[in-house]
C-alpha positions as CSV (number, residue, x, y, z in Angstrom):
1,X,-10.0,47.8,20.1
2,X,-8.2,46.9,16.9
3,X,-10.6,45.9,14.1
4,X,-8.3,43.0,13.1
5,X,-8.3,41.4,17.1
6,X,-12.2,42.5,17.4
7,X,-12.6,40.3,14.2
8,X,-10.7,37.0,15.7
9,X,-12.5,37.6,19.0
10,X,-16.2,38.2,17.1
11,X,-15.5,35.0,15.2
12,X,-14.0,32.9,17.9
13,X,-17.3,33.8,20.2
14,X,-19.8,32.8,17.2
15,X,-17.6,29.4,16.9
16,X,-18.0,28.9,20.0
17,X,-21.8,29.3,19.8
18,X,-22.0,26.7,16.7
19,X,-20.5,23.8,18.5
20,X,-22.7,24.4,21.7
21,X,-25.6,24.4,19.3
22,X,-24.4,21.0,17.7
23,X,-24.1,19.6,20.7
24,X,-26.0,21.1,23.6
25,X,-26.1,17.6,26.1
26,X,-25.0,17.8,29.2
27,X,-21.6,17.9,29.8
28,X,-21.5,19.9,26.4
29,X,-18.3,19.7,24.6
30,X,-16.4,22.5,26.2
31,X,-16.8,21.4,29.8
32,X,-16.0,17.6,28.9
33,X,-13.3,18.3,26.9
34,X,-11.9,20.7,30.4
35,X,-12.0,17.7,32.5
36,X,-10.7,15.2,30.2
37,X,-7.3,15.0,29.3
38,X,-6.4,15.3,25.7
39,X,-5.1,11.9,23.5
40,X,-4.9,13.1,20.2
41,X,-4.1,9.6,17.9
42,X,-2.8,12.1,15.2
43,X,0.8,14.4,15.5
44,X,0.9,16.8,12.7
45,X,4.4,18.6,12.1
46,X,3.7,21.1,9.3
47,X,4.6,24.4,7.9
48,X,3.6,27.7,9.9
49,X,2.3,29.2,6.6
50,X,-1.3,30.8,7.2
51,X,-2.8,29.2,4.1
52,X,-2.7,25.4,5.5
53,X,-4.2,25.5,9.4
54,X,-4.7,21.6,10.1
55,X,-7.7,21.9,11.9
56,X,-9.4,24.2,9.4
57,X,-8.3,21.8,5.9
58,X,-9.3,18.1,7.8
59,X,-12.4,19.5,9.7
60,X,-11.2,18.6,12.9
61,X,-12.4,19.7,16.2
62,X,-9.9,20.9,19.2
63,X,-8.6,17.8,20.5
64,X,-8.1,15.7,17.4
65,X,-4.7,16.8,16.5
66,X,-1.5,17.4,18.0
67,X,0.1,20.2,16.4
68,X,4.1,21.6,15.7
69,X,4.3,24.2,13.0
70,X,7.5,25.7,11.7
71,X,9.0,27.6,8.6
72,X,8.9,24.5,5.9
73,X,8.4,21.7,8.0
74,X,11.8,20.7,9.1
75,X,12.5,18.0,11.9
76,X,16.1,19.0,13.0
77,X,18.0,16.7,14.8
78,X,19.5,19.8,16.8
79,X,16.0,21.2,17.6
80,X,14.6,20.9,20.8
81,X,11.4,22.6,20.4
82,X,10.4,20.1,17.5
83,X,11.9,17.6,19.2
84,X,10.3,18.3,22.9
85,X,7.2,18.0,21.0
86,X,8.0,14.5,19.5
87,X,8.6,13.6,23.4
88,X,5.9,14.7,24.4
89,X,3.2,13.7,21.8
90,X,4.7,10.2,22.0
91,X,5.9,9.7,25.7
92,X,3.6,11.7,28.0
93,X,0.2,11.3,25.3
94,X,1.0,8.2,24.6
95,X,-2.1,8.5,22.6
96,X,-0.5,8.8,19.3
97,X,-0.8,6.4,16.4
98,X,-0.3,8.5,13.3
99,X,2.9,11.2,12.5
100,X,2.1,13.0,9.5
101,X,5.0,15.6,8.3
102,X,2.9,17.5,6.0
103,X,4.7,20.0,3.4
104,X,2.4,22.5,1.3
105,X,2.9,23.9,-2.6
106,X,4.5,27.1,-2.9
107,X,6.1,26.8,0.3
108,X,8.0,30.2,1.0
109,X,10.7,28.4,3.1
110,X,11.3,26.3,0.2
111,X,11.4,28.9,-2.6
112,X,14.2,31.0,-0.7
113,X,16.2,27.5,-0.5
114,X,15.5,26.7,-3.5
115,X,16.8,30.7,-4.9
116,X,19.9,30.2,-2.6
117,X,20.8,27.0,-4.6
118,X,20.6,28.3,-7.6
119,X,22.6,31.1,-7.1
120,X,19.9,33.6,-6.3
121,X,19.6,35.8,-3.3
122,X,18.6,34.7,-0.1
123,X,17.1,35.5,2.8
124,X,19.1,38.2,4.5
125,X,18.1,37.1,8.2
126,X,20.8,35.6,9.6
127,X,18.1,33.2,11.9
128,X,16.1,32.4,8.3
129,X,19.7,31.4,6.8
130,X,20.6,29.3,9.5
131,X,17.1,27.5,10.0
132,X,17.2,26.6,6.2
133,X,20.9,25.7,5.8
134,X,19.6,22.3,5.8
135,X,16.8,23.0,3.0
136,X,19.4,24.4,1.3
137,X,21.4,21.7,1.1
138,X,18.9,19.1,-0.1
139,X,18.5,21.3,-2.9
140,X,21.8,22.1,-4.0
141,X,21.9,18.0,-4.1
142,X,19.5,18.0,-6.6
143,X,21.4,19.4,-9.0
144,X,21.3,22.5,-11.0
145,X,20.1,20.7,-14.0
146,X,16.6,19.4,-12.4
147,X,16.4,22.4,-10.1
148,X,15.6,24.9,-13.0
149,X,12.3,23.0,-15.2
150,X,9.4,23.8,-14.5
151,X,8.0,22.2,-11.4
152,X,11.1,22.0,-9.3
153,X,9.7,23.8,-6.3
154,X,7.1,21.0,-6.0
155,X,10.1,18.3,-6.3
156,X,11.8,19.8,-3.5
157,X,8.6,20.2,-1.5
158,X,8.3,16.2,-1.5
159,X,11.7,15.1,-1.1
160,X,12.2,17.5,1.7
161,X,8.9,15.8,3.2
162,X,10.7,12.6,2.7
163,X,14.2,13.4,4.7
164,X,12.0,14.7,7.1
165,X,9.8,11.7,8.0
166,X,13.0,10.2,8.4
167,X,14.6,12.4,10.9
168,X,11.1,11.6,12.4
169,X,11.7,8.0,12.3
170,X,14.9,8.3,13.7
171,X,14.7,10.8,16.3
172,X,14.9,9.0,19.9
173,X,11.1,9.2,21.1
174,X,9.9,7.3,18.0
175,X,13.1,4.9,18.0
176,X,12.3,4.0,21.8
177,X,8.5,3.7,21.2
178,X,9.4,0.9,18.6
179,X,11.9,-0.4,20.8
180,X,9.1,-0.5,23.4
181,X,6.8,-2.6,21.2
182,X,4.8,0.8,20.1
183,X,3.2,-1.2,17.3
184,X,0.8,0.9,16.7
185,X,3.0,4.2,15.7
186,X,3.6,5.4,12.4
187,X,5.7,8.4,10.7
188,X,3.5,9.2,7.3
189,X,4.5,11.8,4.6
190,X,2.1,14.0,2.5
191,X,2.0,17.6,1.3
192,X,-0.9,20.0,0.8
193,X,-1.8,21.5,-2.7
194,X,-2.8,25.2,-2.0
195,X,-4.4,24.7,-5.8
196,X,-6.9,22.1,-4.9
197,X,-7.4,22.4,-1.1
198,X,-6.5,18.6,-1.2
199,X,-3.6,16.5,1.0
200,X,-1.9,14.4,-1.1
201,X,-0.1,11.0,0.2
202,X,3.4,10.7,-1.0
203,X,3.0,6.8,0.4
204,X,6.1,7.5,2.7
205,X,5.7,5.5,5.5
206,X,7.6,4.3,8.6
207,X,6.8,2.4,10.9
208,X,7.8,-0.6,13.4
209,X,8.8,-3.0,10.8
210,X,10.1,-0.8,8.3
């Protein structure tokens, strides 16, 4: 067997061990949580970068969050897989109180649209090109000035967060929840520092009334 897959398996089976330790009643945790269906209050749309796993950086067990990860975080209105995963988090769970679109520092997605913008190479995948075409165009609106000082990738980290707890808040799910009296649903905004291991609010919010 590969020594990398050997590893994920080794690990996964002593996990697996710990939580039956912590909690050895009867129905333990992975027999209850077989029979029970899963409602999640918390949808997290983030970034598929290795270095920010959701689970891993809140300490959340399986079951807590709702997950959709892609390259940068982007809610496209165009995009059914993010978008079949709005539906279903907020129709079919029906669990869900809390969005969070959840950018990280040093964000490769970010970088190459930031690079593009300034007149740098790009990415020379013609998917990666397309998938960040929007990216790329909240950065060239920027301007060129503000998009070379120090710090720049960071700025476009967060306001990238920000158009996208929009396209959240107004993709068709959300807008009929509210519609539907969800008052209890909100689209939040925040981005994780890779320096600090922390999440940081950005105190973007959406929500019934707003």
């Amino acid at each position: 067997m590969d020594a990398t897959l050997a590893k994920i398996l080794s690990a996964n089976a002593q996990w697996a061990d710990t939580v039956k330790a912590a909690d050895p009643g009867y129905p333990g945790y992975f027999e209850l949580s077989a029979k029970v269906s899963q409602t999640p209050k918390v949808l997290w749309i983030g970034c598929s970068d290795s270095r920010v796993p959701e689970s891993v950086i809140t300490a959340s067990r399986p079951g807590y969050i709702f997950v959709h990860r892609n390259i940068a975080n982007q809610i496209q209105p165009d995009d059914d897989n993010t978008l079949s995963v709005i539906t279903y988090a907020v129709d079919h769970l029906r669990s869900i109180e809390h969005i969070l679109v959840v950018g990280h520092t040093h964000c490769g997605g970010a970088d190459a649209a930031l690079k593009v913008a300034t007149g740098k190479p790009g990415p020379d995948q013609p998917v990666l090109q397309r998938w960040l075409t929007p990216l790329i165009e909240l950065a060239s609106k920027i301007g060129p000035d503000d998009l070379q000082y120090p710090g720049s990738l960071t700025r476009l980290i967060e306001e990238s967060v920000r158009v996208q707890v929009e396209n959240v808040a107004k993709s068709e799910p959300v807008c009929k929840a509210w519609a539907d009296g969800r008052q209890n649903l909100w689209v939040h905004g925040l981005v994780y520092e890779l320096e600090t291991g922390l999440l940081r609010d950005l105190n973007i919010k959406r929500g019934p009334q707003t």
